[in-house]
C-alpha positions in Angstrom: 98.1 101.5 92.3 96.4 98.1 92.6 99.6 96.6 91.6 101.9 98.4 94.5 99.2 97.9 96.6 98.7 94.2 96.3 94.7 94.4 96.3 93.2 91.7 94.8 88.8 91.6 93.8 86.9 92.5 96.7 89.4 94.6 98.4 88.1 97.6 100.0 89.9 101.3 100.3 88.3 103.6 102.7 88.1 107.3 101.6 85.9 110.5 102.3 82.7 110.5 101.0 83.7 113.7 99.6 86.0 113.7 96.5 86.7 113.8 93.3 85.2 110.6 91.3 89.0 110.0 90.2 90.0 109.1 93.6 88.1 106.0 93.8 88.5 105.3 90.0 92.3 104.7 91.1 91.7 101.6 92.3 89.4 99.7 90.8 88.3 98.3 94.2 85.6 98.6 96.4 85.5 101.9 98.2 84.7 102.3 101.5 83.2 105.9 101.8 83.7 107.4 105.2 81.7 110.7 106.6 84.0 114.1 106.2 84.5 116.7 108.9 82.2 120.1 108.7 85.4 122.1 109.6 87.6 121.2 107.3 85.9 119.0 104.5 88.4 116.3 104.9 87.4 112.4 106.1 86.7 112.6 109.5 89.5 110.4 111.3 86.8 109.7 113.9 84.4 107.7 111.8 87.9 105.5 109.8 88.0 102.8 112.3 84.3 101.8 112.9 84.6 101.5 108.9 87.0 98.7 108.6 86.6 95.3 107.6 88.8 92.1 107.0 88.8 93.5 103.4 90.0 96.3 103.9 93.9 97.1 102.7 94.1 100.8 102.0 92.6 104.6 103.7 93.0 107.1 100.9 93.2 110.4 102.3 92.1 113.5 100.3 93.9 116.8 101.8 90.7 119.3 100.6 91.2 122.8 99.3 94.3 123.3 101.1 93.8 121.8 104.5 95.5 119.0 105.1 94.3 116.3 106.8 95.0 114.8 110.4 97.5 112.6 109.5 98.9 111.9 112.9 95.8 110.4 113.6 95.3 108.7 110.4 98.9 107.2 110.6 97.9 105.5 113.8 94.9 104.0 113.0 96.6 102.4 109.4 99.6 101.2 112.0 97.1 99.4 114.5 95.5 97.8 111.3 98.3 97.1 109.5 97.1 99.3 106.4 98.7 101.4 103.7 98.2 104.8 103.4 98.1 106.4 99.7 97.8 110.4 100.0 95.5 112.3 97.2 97.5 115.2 97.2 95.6 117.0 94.7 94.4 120.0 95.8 97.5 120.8 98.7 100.4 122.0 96.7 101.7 124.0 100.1 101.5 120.9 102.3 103.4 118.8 99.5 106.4 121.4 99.6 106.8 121.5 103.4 107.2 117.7 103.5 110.6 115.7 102.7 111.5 114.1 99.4 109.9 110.5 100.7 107.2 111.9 103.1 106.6 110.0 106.9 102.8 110.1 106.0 102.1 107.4 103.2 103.4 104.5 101.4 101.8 106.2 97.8 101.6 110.3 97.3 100.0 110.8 94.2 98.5 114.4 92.7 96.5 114.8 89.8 98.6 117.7 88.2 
């Protein structure tokens, strides 16, 4: 991922501080750990923008047990920042199948199958 994502040492990615330690082992970066929501245990879209930096290139959302998160609200915050979005699809097989082949949410959809 660091490769498609053009991050270079010191880079940042935020993500929730709730996930699997594989999600910020993929990329080798600095992660930016952002508070999750009590109803849903994803990253609370709230707290993302107060959280980045100069640094930062990436927000790594992590759909949790099912529930996916708000992406509409993600997608605008990486578009007024000029981020990429890479999707930790894991654990929300039903949410993969309802989206098309190239889905409008991310620039990287990756599940740990």
């Amino acid at each position: 991922m660091l490769l498609l994502l053009d991050t270079q040492p010191g880079d940042e990615i935020i993500m929730p501080s709730y996930t699997f330690v594989s999600t910020a082992n993929a990329f080798v970066r600095v992660p930016v750990f952002v508070d999750i929501r009590e109803d849903t245990l994803n990253i609370d879209e709230r707290l993302i923008e107060v959280a980045i930096t100069p640094r930062t290139k990436a927000i790594a959302p992590v759909h949790h047990a099912g529930i996916s998160c708000d992406m509409d609200a993600i997608m605008s915050i990486t578009k007024r920042h000029h981020l990429k979005v890479v999707e930790d699809a894991a654990q929300v097989l039903c949410h993969l199948r309802a989206l098309p082949k190239k889905s409008p949410f991310n620039d990287l959809l990756f599940t740990m199958i």
